[in-house]
C-alpha positions in Angstrom: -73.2 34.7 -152.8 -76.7 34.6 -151.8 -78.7 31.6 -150.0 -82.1 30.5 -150.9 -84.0 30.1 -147.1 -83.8 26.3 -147.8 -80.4 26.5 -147.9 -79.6 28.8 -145.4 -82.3 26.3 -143.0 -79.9 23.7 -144.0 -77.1 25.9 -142.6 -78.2 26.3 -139.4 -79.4 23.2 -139.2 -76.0 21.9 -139.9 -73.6 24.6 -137.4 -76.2 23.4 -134.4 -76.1 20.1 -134.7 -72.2 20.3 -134.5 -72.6 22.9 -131.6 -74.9 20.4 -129.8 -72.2 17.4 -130.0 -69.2 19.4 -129.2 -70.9 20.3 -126.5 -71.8 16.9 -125.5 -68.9 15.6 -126.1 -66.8 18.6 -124.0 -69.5 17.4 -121.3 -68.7 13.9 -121.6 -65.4 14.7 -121.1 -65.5 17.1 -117.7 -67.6 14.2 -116.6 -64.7 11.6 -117.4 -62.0 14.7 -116.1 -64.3 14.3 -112.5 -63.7 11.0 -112.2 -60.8 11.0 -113.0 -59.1 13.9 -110.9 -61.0 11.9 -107.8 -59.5 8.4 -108.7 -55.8 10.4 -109.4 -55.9 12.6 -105.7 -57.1 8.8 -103.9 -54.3 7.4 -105.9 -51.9 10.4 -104.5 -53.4 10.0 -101.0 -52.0 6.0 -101.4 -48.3 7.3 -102.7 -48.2 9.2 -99.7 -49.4 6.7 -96.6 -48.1 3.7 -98.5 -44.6 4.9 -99.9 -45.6 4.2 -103.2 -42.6 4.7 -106.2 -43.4 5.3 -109.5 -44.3 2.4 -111.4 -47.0 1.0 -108.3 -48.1 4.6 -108.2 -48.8 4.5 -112.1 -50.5 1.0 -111.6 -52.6 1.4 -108.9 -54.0 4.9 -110.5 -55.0 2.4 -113.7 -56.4 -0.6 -111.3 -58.8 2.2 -109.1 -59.8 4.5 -111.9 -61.2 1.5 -114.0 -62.9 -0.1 -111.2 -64.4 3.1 -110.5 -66.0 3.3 -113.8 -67.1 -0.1 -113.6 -69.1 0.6 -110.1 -70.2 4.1 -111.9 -71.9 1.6 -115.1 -73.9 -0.3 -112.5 -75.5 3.0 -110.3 -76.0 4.4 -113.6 -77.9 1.5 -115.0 -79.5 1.1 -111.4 -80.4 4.5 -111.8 -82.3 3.9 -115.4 -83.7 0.8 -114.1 -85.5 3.3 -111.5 -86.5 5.9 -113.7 -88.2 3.7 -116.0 -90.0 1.9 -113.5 -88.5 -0.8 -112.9 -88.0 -2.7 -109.3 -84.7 -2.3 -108.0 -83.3 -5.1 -105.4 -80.8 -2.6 -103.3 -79.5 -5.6 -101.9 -78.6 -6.9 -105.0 -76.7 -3.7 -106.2 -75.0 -3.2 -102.9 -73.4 -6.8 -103.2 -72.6 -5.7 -106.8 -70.9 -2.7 -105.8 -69.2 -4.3 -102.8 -67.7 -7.4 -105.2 -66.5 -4.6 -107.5 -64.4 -3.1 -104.3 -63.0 -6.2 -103.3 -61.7 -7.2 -106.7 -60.0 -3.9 -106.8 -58.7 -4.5 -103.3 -57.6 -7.8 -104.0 -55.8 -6.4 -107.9 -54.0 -3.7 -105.9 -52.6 -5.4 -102.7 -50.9 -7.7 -105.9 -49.0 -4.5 -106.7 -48.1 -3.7 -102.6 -45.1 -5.1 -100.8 -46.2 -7.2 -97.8 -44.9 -4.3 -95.6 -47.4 -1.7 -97.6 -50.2 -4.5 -97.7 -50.3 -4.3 -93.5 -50.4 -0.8 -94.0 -53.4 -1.0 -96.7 -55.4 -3.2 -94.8 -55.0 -0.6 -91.5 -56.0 2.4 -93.7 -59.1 0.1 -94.9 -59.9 -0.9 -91.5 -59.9 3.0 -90.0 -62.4 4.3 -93.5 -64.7 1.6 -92.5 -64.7 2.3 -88.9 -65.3 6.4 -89.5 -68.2 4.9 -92.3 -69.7 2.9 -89.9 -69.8 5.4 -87.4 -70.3 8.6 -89.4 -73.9 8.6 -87.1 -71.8 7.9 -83.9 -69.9 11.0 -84.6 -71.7 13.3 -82.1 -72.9 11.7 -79.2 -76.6 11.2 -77.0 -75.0 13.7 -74.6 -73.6 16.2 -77.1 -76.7 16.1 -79.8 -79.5 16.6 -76.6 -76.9 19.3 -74.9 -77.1 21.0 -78.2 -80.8 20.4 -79.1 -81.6 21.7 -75.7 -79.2 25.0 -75.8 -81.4 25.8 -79.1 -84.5 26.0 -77.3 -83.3 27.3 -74.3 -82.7 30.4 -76.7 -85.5 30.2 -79.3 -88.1 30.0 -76.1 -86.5 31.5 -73.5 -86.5 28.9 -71.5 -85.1 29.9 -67.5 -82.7 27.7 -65.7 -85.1 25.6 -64.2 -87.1 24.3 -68.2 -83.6 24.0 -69.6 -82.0 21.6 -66.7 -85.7 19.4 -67.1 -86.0 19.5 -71.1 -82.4 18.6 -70.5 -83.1 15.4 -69.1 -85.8 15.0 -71.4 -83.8 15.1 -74.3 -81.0 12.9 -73.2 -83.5 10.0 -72.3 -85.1 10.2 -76.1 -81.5 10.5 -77.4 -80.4 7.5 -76.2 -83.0 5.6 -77.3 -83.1 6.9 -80.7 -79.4 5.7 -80.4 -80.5 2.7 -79.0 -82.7 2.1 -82.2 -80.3 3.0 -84.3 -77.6 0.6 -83.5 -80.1 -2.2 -83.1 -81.1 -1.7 -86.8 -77.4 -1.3 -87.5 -76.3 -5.0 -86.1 -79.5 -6.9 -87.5 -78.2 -5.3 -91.1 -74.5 -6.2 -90.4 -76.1 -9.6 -89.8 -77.7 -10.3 -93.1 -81.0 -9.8 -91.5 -83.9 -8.1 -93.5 -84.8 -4.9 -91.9 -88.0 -3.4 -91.4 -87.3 0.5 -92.5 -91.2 1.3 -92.3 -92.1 -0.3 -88.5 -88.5 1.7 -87.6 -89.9 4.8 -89.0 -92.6 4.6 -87.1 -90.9 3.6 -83.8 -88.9 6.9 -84.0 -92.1 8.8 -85.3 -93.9 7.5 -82.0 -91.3 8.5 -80.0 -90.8 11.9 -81.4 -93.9 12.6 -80.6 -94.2 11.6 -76.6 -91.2 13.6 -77.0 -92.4 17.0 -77.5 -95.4 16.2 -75.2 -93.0 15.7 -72.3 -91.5 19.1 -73.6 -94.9 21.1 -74.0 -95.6 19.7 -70.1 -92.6 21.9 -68.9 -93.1 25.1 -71.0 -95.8 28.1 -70.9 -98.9 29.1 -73.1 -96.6 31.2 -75.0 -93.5 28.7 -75.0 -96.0 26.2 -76.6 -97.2 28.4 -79.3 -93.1 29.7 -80.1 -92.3 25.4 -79.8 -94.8 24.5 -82.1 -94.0 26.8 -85.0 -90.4 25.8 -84.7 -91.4 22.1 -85.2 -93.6 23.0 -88.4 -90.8 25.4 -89.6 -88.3 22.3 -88.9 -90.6 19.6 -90.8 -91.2 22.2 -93.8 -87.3 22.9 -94.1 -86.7 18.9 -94.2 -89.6 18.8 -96.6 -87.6 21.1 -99.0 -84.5 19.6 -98.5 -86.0 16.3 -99.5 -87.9 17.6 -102.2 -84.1 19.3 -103.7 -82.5 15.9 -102.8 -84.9 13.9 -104.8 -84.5 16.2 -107.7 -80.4 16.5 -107.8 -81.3 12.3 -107.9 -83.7 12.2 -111.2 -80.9 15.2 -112.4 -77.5 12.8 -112.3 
């Protein structure tokens, strides 16, 4: 049989538009599959610590996979708010989010004995300390030991420059630490939060800093230090750059 090129437009036409939505569709899906293989392995993680059976296995699986696509709805509109323009109150979605969490809380401590609802609440207790202190992980002491050990070898420094940078490093740690925290417990507190004077604060200390480093180095230590801090600022330039590109990508 032979096709006039209308037709055979028509065709093709036809076979990609189908292509095109089985493909959306099979994407849709995987999407759907992520979700839900993460809400099924937190669901398994529960059976295990809790001593789930069966049925409160089954129903806990339901309760956290359909509270996870409810705080999925709201980042993905939050997102699409942002992307068209629109001002976002981060606040605002946070609470969201947060209400979301505690209504699921709430829905699945109904399905716990009282013995697994202790148990629950200690499990919640220990995520939220190792959120909170996800920055606390390393130390002042370890993150300036290790900060100094990399330009002891990138600049060769001798015993004496290593032991002083040493210092050096410790007292800036601590007080970017210091700043840290002190952002951390004005937040916790419902206070509003100046993210650009911070910024600055740790900007300005940076940079006293690495002039209380360059003080203690040579001619040629300086030159090696300060293309190390403009190959550092262009690798966190790129990373931010891939970061904010993955973002407009989800």
């Amino acid at each position: 049989m032979k096709f006039s090129g209308k037709m055979m437009l028509m065709i093709l036409a036809m076979v990609s538009t189908t292509v095109l939505l089985n493909a959306q569709s099979k994407g849709d899906t995987e999407k759907k599959a992520t979700l839900e293989e993460r809400i099924a392995k937190k669901t398994a993680r529960l059976q295990s610590d809790l001593g789930l059976d069966d049925k409160q296995t089954e129903e806990i699986n339901a309760i956290s996979l359909a509270y996870a696509e409810k705080s999925k709805a709201v980042r993905e509109a939050t997102h699409s708010r942002k992307e068209s323009g629109e001002e976002v109150d981060k606040k605002a979605v946070h609470q969201q989010i947060k209400e979301i969490r505690d209504v699921q809380t709430t829905e699945i401590k109904a399905v716990l004995t009282a013995e697994q609802a202790v148990k629950f609440d200690a499990i919640l207790k220990e995520k939220k300390g190792k959120k909170g202190g996800k920055h606390k992980s390393r130390n002042a002491e370890e993150h300036a030991a290790k900060k100094t050990a990399h330009l002891q070898k990138d600049l060769g420094l001798n015993d004496t420059q290593t032991k002083k940078i040493g210092v050096i490093n410790l007292a800036y740690a601590k007080k970017s630490k210091a700043i840290h925290e002190a952002a951390r417990t004005e937040k916790e507190a419902g206070k509003e939060i100046d993210k650009d004077a911070i910024r600055q604060e740790m900007k300005t200390m940076r940079e006293t800093q690495i002039a209380e480093i360059k003080t203690v180095l040579t001619e040629v230590q300086i030159t090696k230090f300060d293309a190390l801090i403009k190959a550092h600022k262009a690798d966190k330039k790129g990373k931010k750059g891939k970061h904010d590109k993955s973002k407009k990508g989800e």
